[in-house]
Structures are given as structure tokens and as C-alpha cells.
C-alpha positions in Angstrom: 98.1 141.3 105.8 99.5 139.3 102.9 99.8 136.4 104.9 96.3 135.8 105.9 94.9 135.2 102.7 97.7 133.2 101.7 97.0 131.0 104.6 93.0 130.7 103.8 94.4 130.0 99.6 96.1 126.8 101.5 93.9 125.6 103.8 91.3 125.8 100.8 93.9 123.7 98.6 94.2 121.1 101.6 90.3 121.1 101.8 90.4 120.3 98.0 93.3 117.6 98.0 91.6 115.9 101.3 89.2 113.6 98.9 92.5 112.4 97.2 93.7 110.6 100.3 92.5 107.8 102.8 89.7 108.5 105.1 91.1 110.2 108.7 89.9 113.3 110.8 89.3 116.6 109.6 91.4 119.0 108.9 91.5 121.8 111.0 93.4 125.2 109.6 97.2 125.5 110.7 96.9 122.3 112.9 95.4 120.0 110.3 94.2 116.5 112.2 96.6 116.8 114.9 93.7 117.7 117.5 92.6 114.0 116.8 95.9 113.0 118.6 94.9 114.8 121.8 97.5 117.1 124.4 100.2 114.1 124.7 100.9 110.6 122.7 100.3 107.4 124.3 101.7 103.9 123.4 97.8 103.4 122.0 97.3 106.5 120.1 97.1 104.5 116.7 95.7 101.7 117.5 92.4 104.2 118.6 93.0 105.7 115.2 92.9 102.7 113.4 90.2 101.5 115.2 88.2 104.5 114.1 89.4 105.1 110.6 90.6 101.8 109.8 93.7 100.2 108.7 94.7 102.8 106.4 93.8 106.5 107.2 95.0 109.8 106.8 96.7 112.8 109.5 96.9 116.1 108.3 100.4 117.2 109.8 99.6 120.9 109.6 98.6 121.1 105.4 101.0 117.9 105.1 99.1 114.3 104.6 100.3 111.7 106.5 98.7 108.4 105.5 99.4 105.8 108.2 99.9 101.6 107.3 98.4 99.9 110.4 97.9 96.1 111.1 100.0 92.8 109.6 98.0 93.1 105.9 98.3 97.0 105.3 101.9 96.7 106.3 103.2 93.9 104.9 101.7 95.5 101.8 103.2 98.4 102.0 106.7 97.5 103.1 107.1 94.2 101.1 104.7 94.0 97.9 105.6 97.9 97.0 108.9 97.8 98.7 110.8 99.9 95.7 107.8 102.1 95.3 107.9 103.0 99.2 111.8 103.1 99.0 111.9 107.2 99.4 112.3 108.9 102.9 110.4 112.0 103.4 112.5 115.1 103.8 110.6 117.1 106.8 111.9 120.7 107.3 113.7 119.7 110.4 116.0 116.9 108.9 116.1 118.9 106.3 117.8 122.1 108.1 120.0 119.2 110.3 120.9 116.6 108.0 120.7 118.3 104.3 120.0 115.1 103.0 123.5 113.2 104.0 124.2 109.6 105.7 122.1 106.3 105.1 119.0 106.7 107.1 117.1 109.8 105.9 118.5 109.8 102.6 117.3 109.3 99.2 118.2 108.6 95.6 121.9 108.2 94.4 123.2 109.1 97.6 121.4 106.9 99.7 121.8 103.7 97.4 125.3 104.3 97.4 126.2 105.0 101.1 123.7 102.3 102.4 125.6 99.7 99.9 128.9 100.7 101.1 127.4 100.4 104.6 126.0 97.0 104.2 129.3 95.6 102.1 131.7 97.2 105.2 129.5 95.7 108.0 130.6 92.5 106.4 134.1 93.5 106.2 134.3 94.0 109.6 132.9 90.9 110.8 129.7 91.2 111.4 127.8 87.4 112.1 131.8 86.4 112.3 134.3 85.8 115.3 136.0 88.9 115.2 132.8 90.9 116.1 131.6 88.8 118.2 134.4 88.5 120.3 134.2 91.8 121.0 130.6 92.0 122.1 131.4 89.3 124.5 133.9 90.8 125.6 131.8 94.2 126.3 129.1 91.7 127.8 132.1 90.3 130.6 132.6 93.7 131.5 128.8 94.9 132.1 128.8 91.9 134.2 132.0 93.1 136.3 130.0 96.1 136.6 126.9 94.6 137.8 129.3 92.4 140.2 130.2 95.4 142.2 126.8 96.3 143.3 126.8 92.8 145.1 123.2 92.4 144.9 122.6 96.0 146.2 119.7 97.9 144.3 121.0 99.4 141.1 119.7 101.2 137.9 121.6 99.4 135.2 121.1 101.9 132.6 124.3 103.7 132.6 126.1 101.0 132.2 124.0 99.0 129.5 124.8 102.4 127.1 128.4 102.6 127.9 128.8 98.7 127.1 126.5 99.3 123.4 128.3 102.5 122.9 132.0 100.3 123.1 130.8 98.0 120.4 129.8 100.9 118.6 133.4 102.6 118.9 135.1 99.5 117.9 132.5 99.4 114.8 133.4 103.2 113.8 136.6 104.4 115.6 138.4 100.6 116.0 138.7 101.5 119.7 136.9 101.8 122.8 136.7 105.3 125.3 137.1 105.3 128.6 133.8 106.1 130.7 136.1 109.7 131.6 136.7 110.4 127.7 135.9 114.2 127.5 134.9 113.5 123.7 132.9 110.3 124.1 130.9 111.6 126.9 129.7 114.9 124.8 128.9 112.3 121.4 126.8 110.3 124.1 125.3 113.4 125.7 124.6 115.1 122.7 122.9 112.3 120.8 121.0 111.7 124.1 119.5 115.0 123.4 118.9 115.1 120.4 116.8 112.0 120.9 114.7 113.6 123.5 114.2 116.6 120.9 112.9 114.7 118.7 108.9 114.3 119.1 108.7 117.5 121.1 106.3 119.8 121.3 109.2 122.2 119.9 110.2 119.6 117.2 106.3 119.6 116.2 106.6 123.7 115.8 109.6 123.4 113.8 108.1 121.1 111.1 104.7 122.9 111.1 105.8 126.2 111.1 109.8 126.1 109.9 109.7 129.6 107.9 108.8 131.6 111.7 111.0 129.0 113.9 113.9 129.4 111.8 114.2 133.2 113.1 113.3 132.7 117.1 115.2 131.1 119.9 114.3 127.8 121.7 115.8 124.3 122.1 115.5 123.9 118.0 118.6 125.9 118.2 119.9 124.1 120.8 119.8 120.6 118.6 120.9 122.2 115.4 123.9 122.9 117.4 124.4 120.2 119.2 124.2 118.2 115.6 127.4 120.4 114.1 128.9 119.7 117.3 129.1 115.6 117.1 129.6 116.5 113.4 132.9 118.0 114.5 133.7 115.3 117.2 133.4 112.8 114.4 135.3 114.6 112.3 138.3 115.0 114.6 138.4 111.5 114.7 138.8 111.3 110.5 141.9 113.6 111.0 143.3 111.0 113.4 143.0 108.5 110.9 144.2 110.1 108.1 147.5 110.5 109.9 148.1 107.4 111.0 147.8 106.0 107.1 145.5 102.8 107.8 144.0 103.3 104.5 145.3 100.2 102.9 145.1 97.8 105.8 141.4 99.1 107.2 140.4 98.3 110.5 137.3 100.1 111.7 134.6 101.9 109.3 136.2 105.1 109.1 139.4 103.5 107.3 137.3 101.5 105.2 135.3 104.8 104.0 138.6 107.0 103.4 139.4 104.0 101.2 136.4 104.5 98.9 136.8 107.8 99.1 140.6 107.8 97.6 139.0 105.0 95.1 136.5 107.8 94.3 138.4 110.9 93.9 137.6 110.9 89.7 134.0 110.3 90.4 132.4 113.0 89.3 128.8 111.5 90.9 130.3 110.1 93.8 128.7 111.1 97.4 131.7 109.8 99.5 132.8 112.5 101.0 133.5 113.2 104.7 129.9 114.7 105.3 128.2 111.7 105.0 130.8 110.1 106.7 130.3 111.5 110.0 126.6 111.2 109.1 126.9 108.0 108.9 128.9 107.2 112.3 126.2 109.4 113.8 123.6 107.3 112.7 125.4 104.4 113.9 125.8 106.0 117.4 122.2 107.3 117.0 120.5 104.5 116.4 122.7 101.6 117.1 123.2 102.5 120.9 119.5 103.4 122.1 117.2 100.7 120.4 119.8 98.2 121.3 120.6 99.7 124.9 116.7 100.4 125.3 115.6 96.4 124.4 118.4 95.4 126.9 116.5 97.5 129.9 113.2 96.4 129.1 114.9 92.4 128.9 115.9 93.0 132.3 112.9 95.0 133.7 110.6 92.2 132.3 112.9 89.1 134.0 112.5 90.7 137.7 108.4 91.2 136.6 108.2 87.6 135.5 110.4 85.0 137.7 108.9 82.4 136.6 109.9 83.0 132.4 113.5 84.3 133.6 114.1 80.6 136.2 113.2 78.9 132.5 115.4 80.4 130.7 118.4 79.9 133.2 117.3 76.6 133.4 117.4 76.2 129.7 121.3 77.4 129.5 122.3 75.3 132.5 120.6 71.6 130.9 122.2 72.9 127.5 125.3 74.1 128.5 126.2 73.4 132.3 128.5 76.0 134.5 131.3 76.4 132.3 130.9 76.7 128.2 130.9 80.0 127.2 127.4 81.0 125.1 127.8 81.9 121.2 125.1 83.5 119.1 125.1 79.8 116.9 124.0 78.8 120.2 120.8 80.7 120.1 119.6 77.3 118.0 120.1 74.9 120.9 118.2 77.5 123.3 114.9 78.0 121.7 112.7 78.8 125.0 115.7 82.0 125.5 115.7 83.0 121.8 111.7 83.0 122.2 112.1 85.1 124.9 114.4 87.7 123.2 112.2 87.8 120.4 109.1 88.5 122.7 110.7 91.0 124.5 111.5 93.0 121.3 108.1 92.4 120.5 105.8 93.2 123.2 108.5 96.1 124.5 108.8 97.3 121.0 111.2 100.4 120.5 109.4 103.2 118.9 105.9 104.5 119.2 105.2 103.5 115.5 107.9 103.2 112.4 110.4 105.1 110.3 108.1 107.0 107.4 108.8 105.8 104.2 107.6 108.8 101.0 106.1 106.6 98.0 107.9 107.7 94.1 104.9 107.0 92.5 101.3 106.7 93.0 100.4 103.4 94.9 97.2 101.2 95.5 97.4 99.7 99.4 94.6 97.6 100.2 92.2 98.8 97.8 93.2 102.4 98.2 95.0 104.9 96.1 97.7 106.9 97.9 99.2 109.6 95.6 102.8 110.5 95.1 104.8 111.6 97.2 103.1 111.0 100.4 104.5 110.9 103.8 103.6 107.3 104.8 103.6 106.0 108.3 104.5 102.3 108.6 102.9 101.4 112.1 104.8 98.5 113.3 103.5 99.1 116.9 100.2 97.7 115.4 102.1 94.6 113.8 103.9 93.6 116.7 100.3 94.0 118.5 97.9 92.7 115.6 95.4 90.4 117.6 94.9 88.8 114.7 98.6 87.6 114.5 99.4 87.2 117.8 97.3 85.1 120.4 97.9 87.3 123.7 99.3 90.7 122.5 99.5 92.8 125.7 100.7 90.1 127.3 104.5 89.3 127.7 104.1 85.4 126.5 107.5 83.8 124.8 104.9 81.0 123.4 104.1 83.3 120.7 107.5 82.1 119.4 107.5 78.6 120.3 105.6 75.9 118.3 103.4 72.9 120.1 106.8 71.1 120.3 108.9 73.9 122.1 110.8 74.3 119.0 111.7 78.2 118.2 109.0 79.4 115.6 110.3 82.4 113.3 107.5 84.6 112.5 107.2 87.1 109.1 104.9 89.0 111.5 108.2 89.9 113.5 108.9 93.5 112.1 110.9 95.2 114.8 113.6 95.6 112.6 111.7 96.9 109.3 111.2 95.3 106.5 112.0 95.9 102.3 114.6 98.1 101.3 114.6 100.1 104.3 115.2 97.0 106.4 117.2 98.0 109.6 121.3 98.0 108.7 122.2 97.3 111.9 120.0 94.1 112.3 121.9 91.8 112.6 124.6 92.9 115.0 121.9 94.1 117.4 120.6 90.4 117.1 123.8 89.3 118.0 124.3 92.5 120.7 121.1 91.4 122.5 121.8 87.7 122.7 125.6 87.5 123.9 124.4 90.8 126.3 121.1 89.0 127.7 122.1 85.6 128.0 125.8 86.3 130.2 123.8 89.0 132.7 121.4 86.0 132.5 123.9 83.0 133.6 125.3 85.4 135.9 122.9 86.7 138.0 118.6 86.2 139.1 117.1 90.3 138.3 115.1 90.9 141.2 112.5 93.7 142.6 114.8 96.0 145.7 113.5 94.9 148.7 110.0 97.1 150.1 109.7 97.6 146.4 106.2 95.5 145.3 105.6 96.4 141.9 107.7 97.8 139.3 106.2 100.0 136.0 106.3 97.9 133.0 104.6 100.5 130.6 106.5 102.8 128.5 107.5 106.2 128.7 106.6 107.8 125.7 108.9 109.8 123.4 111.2 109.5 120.6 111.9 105.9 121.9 109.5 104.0 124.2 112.0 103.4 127.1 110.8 102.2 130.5 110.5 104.8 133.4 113.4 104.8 136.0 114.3 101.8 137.6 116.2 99.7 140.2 116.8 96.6 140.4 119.0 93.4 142.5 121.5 91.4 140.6 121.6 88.8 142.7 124.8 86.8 141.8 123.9 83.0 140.9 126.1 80.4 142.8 126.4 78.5 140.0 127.4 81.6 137.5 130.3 80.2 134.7 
């Protein structure tokens, strides 16, 4: 009986604290303003929001705020004016429970200065925007176009094979090998993560952060990811032993030398936080995150080229005037092909990858737009609404490269682009999932025409909502181009 009035002392608390934050719906008990989301999220949900409550408003996730940053101004704001001030991550009870605070990306304080620094200096190490990496993405690319070859313009679903070529470039990053597609361990990392993502944003994830203190003690797939997460936390770490014995420490070739480095470099730091916990953090993050945004953009590229003939005979029109049958395609190239690069950037644009942003927790109390949002809040960057701000963009539902072009056909950069973040949370992996998408997109693009199966009339070109917003199912021709280097 105890418990009831404890709940009613809270809800009466959130009641109190509810003047405190930006407008939003009302607060209900237990659920807070989640009945304003209605049964199931749609790629639209905040944009209704914000065009009820405005660009800054306020979602009580159970008797936790959530103030969410929509449009180009509220964001930009947010992300870039008060950047250090909206540095923090917020810890929910979920990550909490899975990730105890480890690894780059959900991370705070000494630990995540520290391991994101090391991250950004080894990226560098390793090659990224040089030869060496690149070289291997295009060599990843050749082989996803092998694979597409063997269909011989049969209908196929190109999924599979998109992850298994990301997920390569991703060993090579990590491990400093590949896996073979029958690799036992690779296919349960792969699995596992795959999981994991479709967890997340679950009606079972949602019970878990609302009520963690009664989930913690009953059965359901909340279990299921917690133990899927030690598992790939054990994969990974197999793969430290392998390279402790084979002593690359001093000549480093992939991330994991390079960290075992720091970490012998470390051994009399009494703050250090390199340790092999945030290690394998770290490589899952990599895997995580590197493989589906990248591998996700890559099927909606192709999807949108068979929906629009017309934008995919440009750009292979563009390659062959620029570069003929032969030269192999560079990502320096990208500046001779501005109508392609357009195209990339639209597609990662109108296709964007998650149903919102990565919430950022403010350290101190901040003034966005004319409004006071107290410490400690969970904040909501919505760069859904950026990528879609009519007021930026001058046909936002509509795939349109020209956003990205100027009256000249020269390729216009734009600060409204925020698929990749922006401030000190920027995306690590930006740039070698610029690079990814490029060498990927433009060899399956000299290579073959994407076209709808035969019979088939019209293909879905709106998202499935989840975790990530991935297109539904497909199948589609490679039709091999006569004229293919």
C-alpha cells in the first residue's frame, strides 16, 4: 500500500515542476505525455508536435521531461551556440543496466572526453580520408559488385550483401581483417547487434525505461538484449586475446592494437578509463552504428535510383562525360561530380536515418530561443525536422538533388545538412561513412541501371519505422551496363 501514495507524492512533484519546462501535452500519471504520441510512431510524429506546441516543447516520458529542439533555428541553437553546455548524454535506465556508462557514444565526463579523443586521433592513424582506407572500401565496393553480377539482372534484395560489404570495412577498422560470410563469430556480432537494434524503440524498451525497478525482476525480450549485449561483449573480447598474443602492440595495425597501446602507456594512470571494457564498447559502437546508418543510406540510394530513372541516367551520365569507361572513381573525385555528390547528399537527406536525433542532457541551465530549459534535461535534438524545415529547403518531401546544386550546377554545401550531428557530439564516424557511401554508390552506379522486377509497378519509398528508418523489403534488377569500367 506504500507504493500508492508514493506514486500520487510524484505525480504531484511532476505536476509542480511542469511550469518549469517548455510548453507540451499534459501529463498524465505513470504515462506522462506519451498518450500525445498515439499507439505507434510515424516518420511525422514531431513535426505534428511541433506544429502544435511549437519549435520547442516538452514530453513527459513517464515523470521524466523530455524537451524536444525542432526546426533549423532551435537546433542549430542548441547543438552549435550551446554546444559544451549540451555536451552530456542522458543516462536512461536501460543504457544504464547495458552499458554502465562505457565506450564513446553514451558516455559522459572524463571518460567520454578521453575515449572519444583517442577515437578521433586513431581514426586518423588508420587512414581515414587517406589511401590506405580507401583502398579498402573500394576494394569492399568491387566485391558487392561481383555479388550483384551473379544475379545477372534477375530480381534481387540487395540488403544482405550491402551489410556484409559495410560490416568488412568495419572488421578491417577494428579487427585489421575481414570474416568470411560462414564465420560462426561474425555472423552472431551481426545477428546480435541486428537485435539489439530492433529492441531498441520497442514497446518492451519503453517499459523498461518507464518502469526499470518492476522490469528488472520479470522475463521478456529485455532479458534477451541484456544478454545478447554480454554476448558481443565476449565475442569482442576474444578477439583482444588474439591480439595480445600475437604482440602487434608496437607496430599497430587495426584499432584494437592501437588501444592495447594506450592502455600499456596507461598502466600508472590512476584516472585513466582505458581498459578493455570500453574497448569492446567501443568496437561495438563501431559495428552498431557504423554498419546500419551506412548500410541503411546505401538501400534507400538504390531504392530511390529504380523510383527515379530519370535522376539515376544523370548521374551515370555525369561519371561517363567526367570520367569515360575506364578510370577508377576516388572520393577527391566527388568535386568533379557535383550533380552525384548532390544526389548522395539528398538521399541522406530526404531518406534520413533515424526518426529524430541522439539526446543530448544540458550541465547547466540553458536559454534556447527565448526559453529556459533547466539542468539536467533530457533534450531531443530533432534533426528529422532540419533535414525537412520548409523554411530551409524549397521541396522537402520531395527527393530533389537541386537542393544541393546552385543556379550554376555547381555542388552547394549546406550548414542546414545535419545528418551527421553537429557540436561536440558530431558523428565520429562521419567521415568514413562519407567516403563509404560515395566509393559504394558511385561503382554499383557505373556498373549497373537499378530497375523495378518486371510486373512490379510501384515500389514503397516510405520508411519503416523503428530504431532506424529503413525501407520496407525490396527487390530490385541490376541490370549490367554495357559500358560498365
Amino acid at each position: 500500500m506504500a507504493l500508492i501514495p508514493r506514486l500520487i507524492l510524484q505525480y504531484l512533484k511532476q505536476l509542480w515542476s511542469h511550469r518549469r519546462y517548455p510548453p507540451g501535452p499534459f501529463p498524465l500519471p505513470a504515462i506522462g505525455g506519451l498518450w500525445r504520441l498515439g499507439v505507434r510512431l510515424s516518420p511525422d510524429t514531431f513535426t505534428k508536435m511541433m506544429k502544435h506546441y511549437g519549435n520547442i516543447y516538452t514530453i513527459w516520458i513517464g515523470h521524466i521531461p523530455m524537451v524536444v529542439l525542432s526546426g533549423y533555428q532551435a537546433v542549430k541553437e542548441g547543438l552549435v551556440d550551446h554546444s559544451e553546455d549540451l555536451a552530456d548524454r542522458p543516462l536512461t535506465p536501460f543504457l544504464e543496466a547495458s552499458l554502465k556508462g562505457r565506450g564513446i557514444m553514451f558516455s559522459n565526463g572524463h571518460t567520454w572526453k578521453q575515449q572519444r579523443r583517442f577515437g578521433q586521433v586513431t581514426m586518423r592513424k588508420l587512414g581515414l580520408g587517406k589511401k590506405g582506407m580507401e583502398h579498402q572500401i573500394e576494394e569492399e565496393a568491387q566485391q558487392l559488385v561481383e555479388t550483384f553480377a551473379r544475379a545477372k539482372g534477375q530480381p534481387l534484395d540487395p540488403s544482405a550483401a550491402i551489410t556484409k560489404a559495410v560490416s568488412n570495412v568495419i572488421c578491417a577498422l577494428a579487427f585489421g581483417s575481414q570474416f568470411s560470410t560462414e564465420d560462426e563469430n561474425m555472423q552472431k556480432l551481426l545477428e546480435t547487434l541486428d537485435f539489439g537494434l530492433k529492441f531498441g524503440g520497442s514497446f518492451f524498451h519503453a517499459l523498461y525505461e518507464l518502469f526499470p525497478w518492476i522490469m528488472k525482476h520479470l522475463p521478456g525480450p529485455h532479458k534477451a538484449a541484456l544478454s545478447a549485449l554480454d554476448m558481443v561483449v565476449s565475442l569482442v573480447k576474444k578477439e583482444v586475446k588474439k591480439h595480445k598474443k600475437q604482440q602487434s602492440l608496437h607496430e599497430p595495425q587495426d584499432f584494437i592494437d592501437f588501444y592495447l597501446l594506450q592502455m600499456e602507456k596507461s598502466s600508472n594512470d590512476l584516472h585513466t578509463t582505458y581498459d578493455e571494457e570500453n574497448l569492446a564498447e567501443c568496437i561495438i559502437e563501431f559495428f552498431g552504428a557504423g554498419t546500419e546508418t551506412t548500410a541503411t543510406t546505401l538501400r534507400w540510394a538504390l531504392l530511390l535510383m529504380a523510383a527515379h530513372p530519370d535522376i539515376q541516367g544523370k548521374i551515370q551520365k555525369e561519371m561517363e562525360d567526367v570520367f569515360g569507361a575506364s578510370c577508377s572513381i576516388c572520393y577527391q573525385d566527388r568535386k568533379k561530380l557535383p550533380y552525384t555528390n548532390a544526389a548522395i547528399h539528398e538521399i541522406q537527406r530526404s531518406r534520413y536515418v533515424f526518426l529524430s536525433g541522439v539526446p543530448r542532457q544540458n550541465v547547466k541551465d540553458v536559454t534556447i530561443c527565448g526559453l529556459l530549459i533547466p539542468k539536467g534535461t533530457f533534450i531531443m535534438p530533432d534533426l528529422r525536422s532540419v533535414l525537412l524545415d520548409p523554411e530551409q529547403w524549397e521541396t522537402p518531401e520531395k527527393f530533389n538533388p537541386h537542393h544541393f546544386l546552385d543556379k550554376d550546377g555547381n555542388f552547394l554545401a549546406r550548414e542546414e545538412f545535419l545528418a551527421f550531428g553537429e557540436g561536440s557530439r558530431v558523428c565520429l564516424g562521419e567521415q568514413l561513412a562519407r567516403i563509404e557511401i560515395f566509393l559504394f554508390f558511385t561503382s554499383l552506379l557505373r556498373s549497373f541501371s537499378f530497375q523495378l522486377p518486371p510486373g512490379v509497378g510501384k515500389i514503397n519509398t516510405k520508411p519503416a519505422v523503428g530504431l532506424t528508418m529503413h525501407p520496407h523489403p525490396y527487390k530490385l534488377c541490376a541490370v549490367p551496363r554495357c559500358n560498365a569500367p
